[in-house]
Structures are given as structure tokens and as C-alpha cells.
N, C-alpha and C positions, 0 to 999 in steps of 0.2 A: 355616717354615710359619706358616702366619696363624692368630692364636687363633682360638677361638670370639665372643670377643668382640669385635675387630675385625674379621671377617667383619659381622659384625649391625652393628657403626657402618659399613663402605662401604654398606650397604644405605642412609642414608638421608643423604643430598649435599645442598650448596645448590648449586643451578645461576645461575650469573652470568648477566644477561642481556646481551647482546651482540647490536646491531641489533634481531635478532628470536628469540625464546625455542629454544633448542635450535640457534644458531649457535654456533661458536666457544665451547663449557662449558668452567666449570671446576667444578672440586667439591672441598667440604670439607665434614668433617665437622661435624655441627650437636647440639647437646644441645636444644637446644628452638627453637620459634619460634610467633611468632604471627600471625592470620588478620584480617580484617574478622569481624564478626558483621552483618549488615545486617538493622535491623529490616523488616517489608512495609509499611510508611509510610515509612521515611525518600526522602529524594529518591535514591536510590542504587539503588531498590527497581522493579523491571518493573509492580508491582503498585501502586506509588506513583498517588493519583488526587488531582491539586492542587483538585478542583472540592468535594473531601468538607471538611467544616468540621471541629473538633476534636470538637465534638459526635459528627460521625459517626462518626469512628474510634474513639474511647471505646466509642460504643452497639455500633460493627460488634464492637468486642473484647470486650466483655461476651458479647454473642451467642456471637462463638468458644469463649470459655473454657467456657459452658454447653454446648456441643458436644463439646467434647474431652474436658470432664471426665465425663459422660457415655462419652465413647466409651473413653477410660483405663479405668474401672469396669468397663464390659463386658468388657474383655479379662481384666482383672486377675482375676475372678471367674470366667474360665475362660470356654471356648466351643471353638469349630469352630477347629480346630490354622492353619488358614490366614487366621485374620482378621486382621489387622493387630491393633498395639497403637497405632495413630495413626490420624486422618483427616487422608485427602487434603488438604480443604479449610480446613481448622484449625492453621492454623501464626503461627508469628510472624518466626522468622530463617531467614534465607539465608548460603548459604556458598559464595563461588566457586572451582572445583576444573577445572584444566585436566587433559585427561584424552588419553592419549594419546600416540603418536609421530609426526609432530610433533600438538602438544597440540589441542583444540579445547576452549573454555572453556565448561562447565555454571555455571552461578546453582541449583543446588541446596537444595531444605529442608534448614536444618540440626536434626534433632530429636532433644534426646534423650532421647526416649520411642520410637525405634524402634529396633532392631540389623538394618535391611538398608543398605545401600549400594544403587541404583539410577539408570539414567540411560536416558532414550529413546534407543532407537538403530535406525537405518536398515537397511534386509537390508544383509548383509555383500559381497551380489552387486551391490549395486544401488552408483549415481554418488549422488554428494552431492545430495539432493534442495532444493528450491527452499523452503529453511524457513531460520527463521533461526540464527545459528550457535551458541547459546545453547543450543536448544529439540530437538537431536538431535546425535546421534554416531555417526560411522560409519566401525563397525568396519575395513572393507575402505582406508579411507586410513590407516592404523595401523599400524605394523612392530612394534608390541609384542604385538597382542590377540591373546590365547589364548581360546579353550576351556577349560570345566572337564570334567573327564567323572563321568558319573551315578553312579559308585562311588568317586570321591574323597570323602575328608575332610571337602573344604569344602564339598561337596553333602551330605554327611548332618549338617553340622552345622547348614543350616538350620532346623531341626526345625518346619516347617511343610510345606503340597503341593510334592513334588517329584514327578518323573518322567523316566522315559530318552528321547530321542528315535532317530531311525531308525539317527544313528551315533553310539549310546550318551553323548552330551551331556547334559550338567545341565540339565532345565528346571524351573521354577520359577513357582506361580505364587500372587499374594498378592490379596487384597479386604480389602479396608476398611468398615469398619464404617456409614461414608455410604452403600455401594453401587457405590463407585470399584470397579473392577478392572485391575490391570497383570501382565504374563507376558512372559516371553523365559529368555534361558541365560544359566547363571551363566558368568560369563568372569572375567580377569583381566588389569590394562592398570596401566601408570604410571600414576600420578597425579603431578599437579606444582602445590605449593600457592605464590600468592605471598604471600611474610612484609612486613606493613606495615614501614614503614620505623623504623626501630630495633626490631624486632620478632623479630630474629636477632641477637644480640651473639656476636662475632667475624665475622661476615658482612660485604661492603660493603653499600652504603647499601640495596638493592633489591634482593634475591636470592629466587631460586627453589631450593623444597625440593623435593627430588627422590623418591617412593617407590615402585619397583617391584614388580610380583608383588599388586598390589591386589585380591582377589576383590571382582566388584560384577556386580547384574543388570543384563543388555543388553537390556533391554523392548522388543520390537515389539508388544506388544500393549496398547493400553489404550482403557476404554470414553470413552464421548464425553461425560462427566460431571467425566472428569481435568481438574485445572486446572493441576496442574505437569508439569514434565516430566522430575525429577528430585528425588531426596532422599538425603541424605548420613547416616545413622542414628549417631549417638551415644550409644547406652545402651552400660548394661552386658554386653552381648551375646557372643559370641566373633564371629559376624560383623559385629559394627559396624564402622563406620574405626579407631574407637578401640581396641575387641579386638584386630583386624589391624595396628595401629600400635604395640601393646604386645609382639606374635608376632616383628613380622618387621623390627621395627627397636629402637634402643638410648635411644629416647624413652619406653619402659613405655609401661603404661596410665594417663595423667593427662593431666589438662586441666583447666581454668578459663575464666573468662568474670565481665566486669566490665562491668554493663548499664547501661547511659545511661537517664535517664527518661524514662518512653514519651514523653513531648513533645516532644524534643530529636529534630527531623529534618535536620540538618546535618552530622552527623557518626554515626561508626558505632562500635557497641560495638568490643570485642578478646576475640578466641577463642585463647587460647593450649593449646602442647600443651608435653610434655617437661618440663625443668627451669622453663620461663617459666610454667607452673600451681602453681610454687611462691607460696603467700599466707605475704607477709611482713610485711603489714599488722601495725600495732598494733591489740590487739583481736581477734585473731583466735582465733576459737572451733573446738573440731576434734571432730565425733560420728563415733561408729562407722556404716556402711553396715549393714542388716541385711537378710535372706534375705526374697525375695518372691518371691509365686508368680509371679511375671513375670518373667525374666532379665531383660530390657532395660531396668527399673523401677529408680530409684535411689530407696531407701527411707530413711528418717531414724525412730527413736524420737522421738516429741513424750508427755511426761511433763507438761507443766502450763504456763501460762499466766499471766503477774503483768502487773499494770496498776495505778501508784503502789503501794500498798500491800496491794491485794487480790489473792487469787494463785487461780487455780484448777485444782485437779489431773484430769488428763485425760489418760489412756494410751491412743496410738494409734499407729498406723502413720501416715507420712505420706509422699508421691510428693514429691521434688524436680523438678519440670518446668520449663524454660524456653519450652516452647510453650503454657503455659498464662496470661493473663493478671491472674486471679485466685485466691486463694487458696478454698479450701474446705475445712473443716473441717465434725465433729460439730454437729448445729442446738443441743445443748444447750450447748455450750462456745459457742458463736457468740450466742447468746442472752444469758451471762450476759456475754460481753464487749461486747454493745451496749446492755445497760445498762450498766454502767463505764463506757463510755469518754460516753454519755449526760449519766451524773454527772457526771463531769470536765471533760466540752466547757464542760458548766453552760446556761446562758439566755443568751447573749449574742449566740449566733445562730439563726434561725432552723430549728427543724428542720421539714422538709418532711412532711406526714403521710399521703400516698400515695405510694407508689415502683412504680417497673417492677418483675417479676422477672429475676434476683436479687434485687436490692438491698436490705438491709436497714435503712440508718441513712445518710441525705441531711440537707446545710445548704444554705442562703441563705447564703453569706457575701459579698456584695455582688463591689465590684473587687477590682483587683489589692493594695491598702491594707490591704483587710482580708481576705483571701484570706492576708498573711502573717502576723496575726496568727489566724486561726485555726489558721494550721499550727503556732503557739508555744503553742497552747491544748491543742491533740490530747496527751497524755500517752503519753510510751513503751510499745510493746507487747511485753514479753519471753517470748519461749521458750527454755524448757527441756527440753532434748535429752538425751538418753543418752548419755552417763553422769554422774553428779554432779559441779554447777559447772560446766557446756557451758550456756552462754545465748547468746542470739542476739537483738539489741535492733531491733526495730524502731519506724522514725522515722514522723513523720506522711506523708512521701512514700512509704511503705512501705503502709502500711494505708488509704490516701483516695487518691482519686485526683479531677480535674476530670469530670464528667458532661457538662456542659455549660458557657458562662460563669459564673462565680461561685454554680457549684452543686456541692461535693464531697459524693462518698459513699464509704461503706465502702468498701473494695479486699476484702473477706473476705465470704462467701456458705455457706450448708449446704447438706450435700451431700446429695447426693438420697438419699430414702429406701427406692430400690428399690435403689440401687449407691450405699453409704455408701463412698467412697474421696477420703478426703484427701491434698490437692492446699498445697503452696506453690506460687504461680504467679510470674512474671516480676516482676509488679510489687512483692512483698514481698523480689523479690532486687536491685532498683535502688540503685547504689550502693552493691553490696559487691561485694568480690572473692570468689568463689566456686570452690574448688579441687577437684576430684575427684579420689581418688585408689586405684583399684581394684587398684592392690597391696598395699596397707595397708588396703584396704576402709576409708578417713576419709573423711570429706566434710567439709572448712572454710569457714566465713566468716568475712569479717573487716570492717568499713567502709569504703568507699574515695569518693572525688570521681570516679568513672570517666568524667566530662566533663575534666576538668582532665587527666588522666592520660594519655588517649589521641585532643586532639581535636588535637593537632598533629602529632600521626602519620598522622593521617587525611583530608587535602584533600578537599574536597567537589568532585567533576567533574561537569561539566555534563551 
């Protein structure tokens, strides 16, 4: 008889590809593997628009981060049990997840600031309708897709609007803090993820991970304001992919992600799950996860602040998001770290003396010449995390960012004062390996070249 624990490893396979996905499989067991991360700029990206200049994508991401964080806040502090803890329109990575028997491939938000799983899908009665293959899924070409029903498990663990339909099916229905709304039934389908190449070790070169029994919502319904058509939720959740990846197969709950800097549109991060979220980095720093009123929220203690020799102490809660592009923090900690870091830049470049909102601390630093020496001038920004001797250094790609040509500003903004919730955002995670690990409740960093590491794993296609 088969343990318990080899039961739980057949549950998650690499499927070989052969001619066409789900011809001729073979399967073996996998410990971990890893995904693309695709930023919504890079060229890989639906939402990619080659006509916006850098300028615009900085201003467009500035803009988002002030929306999300925002909408993070609202949730975090409580509200109406069905409002999302994410906007629709407020993302930054994509995850592509082929879903289905035989599969049909979604481009999915990947965010982990939410715990649902969803995907647009087509009535289950109706033919494959004249969209594109991306942008819906449908149920009725599928030999896998189930039904949930309104008294299972995994219907009351949503813990937002549920309801029964006329034959007792799970429905579900979620709104978003922009004003988006999406509804349908919770169901349950293969997913089958492809791992980049060397991105499975023991696998061959290109292998498909295999994971049945997935709960996710089947959305027929959403208002005409949606911009996606899909989202992959990553928090801490018990319905996230990741919760249900920890449940129902022999990878836990972990994961990591090693983020290319926002500029770099040629290649694409790496979203790793199982033993490959292990950060093996030198340098690598490890804080406790702590309890927020939000499940989906991965939380970090921030205890203080050093910059060269001045250090300032500041206890907070602070959100690890990757859909946020800026950091925010307390306006009092943020205040005294723009002066510091004011001091240290010194006179040698111009500081700009009107800024847009956010923005609190802009240079002149002419070209590219001297664009690298100001990044040699920026002084390190260290956090210290919980528990003592947990620091986390960041560089000047960490805390500046390009505004426009030969204009950088702060990457770090205060948080608003009607919803104080501090935010580490993407761009203070650039270039570190970042591991989560919700069975040990840690969350590490560590430094890494995440260009160097993972841009030959990752072919740029036309």
C-alpha cells in the first residue's frame, strides 16, 4: 500500500512535452520548479505599449503604486467582507498557467496581495466562443472540470460573498476596491505550469508540472471596467495557488522570486515554488512572518532604519508586495531619511525643488556618466527587521529610481494619512532573492544579480 506521503508526491508530475502538451506524458516526481514572472512592460507582456517612453512607465508606476497602496490600506483596516484586498487595474506581474484537459493557456495576474485563484470562463453549455485563447476558458472542452458545491470546505473557506445556486454549486462573488466586479462558481481543474528551462532539476530540458484538483473561480461575470481576465492570487491565504500547493501536493507552502530591474525589458523575472524558493544566497537575511489582520498580507516587523551612521528607530508593521512599485512608509521616518540621505548625496547634484505627488527627494544628474556616479554617491539604506541582527541593505537601485532621462527620485513615499499601511514595494526588492516560507512563517532576502542568473533561461520571443 502507498504511504501518505507518496500519495501527496504522485499528485504533483512533470509532464514531458511531446509534439503537443498532454500527447504521449510521462511523469515524475518533481521537488520544485520554476515559472517566468513577466513584468506588464516587458516585451513578453499583452499590456506591453512600445510607443510609452521610460518616462511614461515610471510616471504610469508611480501612479499604480499610489492606487494600490491605497487600496491595500482600505482592505487591511477592515471593510465590506467582499471587497478584494487588490485592484483590478493595479498590477505589475503576470504568470502563465495552462489550465485544463487538454490545457488552454491564461496570462494571469500574479499577485501576492490576493488569495483567489480566478479565470474568465465561457458558459459551460456554450462552443468556444470567437475570443482569444488567452482571455477565456471553457469549461465544457475540459475532461477534468468539476463543480464545487455550496457546502464544501473549499466554498466556506473563501470567507467573503458566497452563495448556493439552483443545484447547490458554489458561487462567489468578489469587487474590488476600483469598482471592478467579477462572479461565477467555484470549480476545480488541472493546472499545468511550464518550468523555464533548467528551472526543474532532474527533469528534461522543457518539462510540464503537472497539479490536479486545483480550486479556482470560473467567472462569467464581470463589469465592463475589468481589464484582465484572469489572476493567479499568491498570499498567504488557504485559497491561494500557493495555500492549495502547500495542501495538495509535496512542494509545501514556499516560493521566491528574484526581480529584474524595472528597466530591463528583455528578459523576465523567475517565480520559483518548492525546494527552488530555497535562498541560498550569501547574505542572506531570514525575519519572522507576523499575524495581520489580512490573511493574504505577508507582514515583516521593521524596528529601525540606518543610513552611514545615523540610524532611526521606528516600529511598524510593514506589507511585502510585489504588485506595489514603491515603498511607503511612516511620513516621520520618511522625512528624517530624506534628509540623511540629502546630507550624504551632498551638492554635487542638483536637487530638483518642486516634485509631483508622491515624490519626495529628485536630482539633475545629467547622462548616463554621471547617472553612475550618483548611484556611487547614494549611501546604503539598511533595515532592521525582527528579530535582532536581521538587516536587509539596500542599494541605490533599491531606493531611486529614473523619473525621467537623467532625473532620479526617491523610490520611498508616506503613506497616507487616512490609511497609514506600510508597503516594501517591487522596486526595493530588485535584485534580491526573495524566499517565502509559510511553514516556518520566515520570509528571507538575500542579494542576487537576478539578470545574470536567469536571462539565459529565458529567450525573449517575438
Amino acid at each position: 500500500m502507498a504511504t501518505a506521503t507518496t500519495c501527496r508526491n504522485l499528485l504533483l508530475a512533470a509532464v514531458v512535452l511531446a509534439g503537443q502538451l498532454c500527447v504521449c506524458t510521462a511523469y515524475v516526481g518533481v521537488d520544485g520548479f520554476s515559472v517566468e514572472f513577466i513584468h506588464r512592460d516587458s516585451v513578453k507582456s499583452p499590456y506591453h505599449d512600445p510607443a510609452l517612453t521610460e518616462h511614461d512607465r515610471v510616471l504610469a508606476a508611480v501612479r499604480r503604486s499610489t492606487v494600490r497602496a491605497a487600496a491595500l490600506a482600505r482592505s487591511y483596516v477592515g471593510g465590506e467582507g467582499a471587497v478584494s484586498e487588490a485592484v483590478s487595474s493595479s498590477f505589475e506581474y503576470l504568470m502563465a498557467v495552462n489550465v485544463g484537459t487538454p490545457p488552454t493557456r491564461m496570462l494571469a495576474i500574479a499577485d501576492t496581495g490576493s488569495d483567489l485563484v480566478w479565470f474568465k470562463c465561457a458558459p459551460r453549455t456554450a462552443a468556444a466562443r470567437a475570443m482569444p485563447p488567452r482571455a477565456v476558458f471553457n469549461p465544457s472542452s475540459s475532461s477534468t472540470f468539476r463543480r464545487v458545491g455550496c457546502h464544501s470546505g473549499a466554498c466556506q473557506a473563501l470567507q467573503y460573498s458566497i452563495s448556493c445556486d439552483a443545484r447547490s454549486n458554489c458561487q462567489y462573488f468578489r469587487s474590488y476596491v476600483d469598482g471592478t466586479k467579477t462572479s461565477g462558481l467555484l470549480s476545480t481543474e488541472t493546472f499545468t505550469f511550464e518550468s523555464i528551462p533548467g528551472g526543474c532539476p532532474g527533469c528534461r530540458s522543457h518539462p510540464y508540472v503537472l497539479v490536479p484538483n486545483v480550486t479556482f473561480g470560473c467567472s462569467t461575470s464581470t463589469n465592463s471596467t475589468f481589464v484582465v481576465d484572469a489572476m493567479v492570487g499568491l498570499g498567504a491565504g488557504r485559497t491561494s495557488l500557493i495555500g492549495q500547493l502547500g495542501a495538495k501536493t509535496s512542494l509545501g507552502r514556499r516560493f521566491s522570486y528574484c526581480l529584474l530591474p524595472y528597466n530591463v525589458k528583455n528578459a523576465s523575472s523567475a517565480f520559483n515554488f518548492g525546494d527552488r524558493a530555497t535562498v541560498t544566497e550569501p547574505g542572506a537575511a531570514t525575519t519572522a512572518l507576523v499575524r495581520s489582520d489580512f490573511e493574504a498580507y505577508y507582514t515583516i516587523l521593521l524596528e529601525s532604519v540606518r543610513i552611514g551612521n545615523a540610524s532611526f528607530q521606528h516600529l511598524s508593521r510593514v506589507i511585502v508586495d510585489s504588485g506595489t512599485p514603491m515603498t511607503f512608509l511612516d511620513k516621520a521616518l520618511v522625512d528624517q531619511m530624506v534628509n540623511e540621505l540629502s546630507k550624504r548625496i551632498g551638492t554635487g547634484f542638483r536637487k530638483l525643488p518642486s516634485l509631483p505627488s508622491p515624490l519626495q527627494l529628485c536630482y539633475d544628474v545629467g547622462g548616463p556618466s554621471r547617472r553612475y556616479w550618483f548611484n556611487k554617491s547614494v549611501p546604503d539604506v539598511t533595515l532592521y527587521l525582527a528579530f535582532v541582527g536581521v538587516a536587509v541593505t539596500l542599494k541605490a537601485e533599491n531606493t531611486f529610481m529614473e523619473w525621467e532621462e537623467g532625473i532620479m527620485c526617491l523610490a520611498v513615499a508616506p503613506v497616507s494619512k487616512d490609511r497609514p499601511l506600510a508597503i516594501l514595494g517591487s522596486v526595493a526588492q530588485q535584485n534580491m532573492h526573495v524566499g517565502y516560507n509559510l511553514d516556518k512563517r520566515t520570509l528571507t532576502f538575500a542579494p542576487a544579480d537576478c539578470a545574470s542568473s536567469y536571462r539565459s533561461s529565458l529567450p525573449v520571443h517575438g
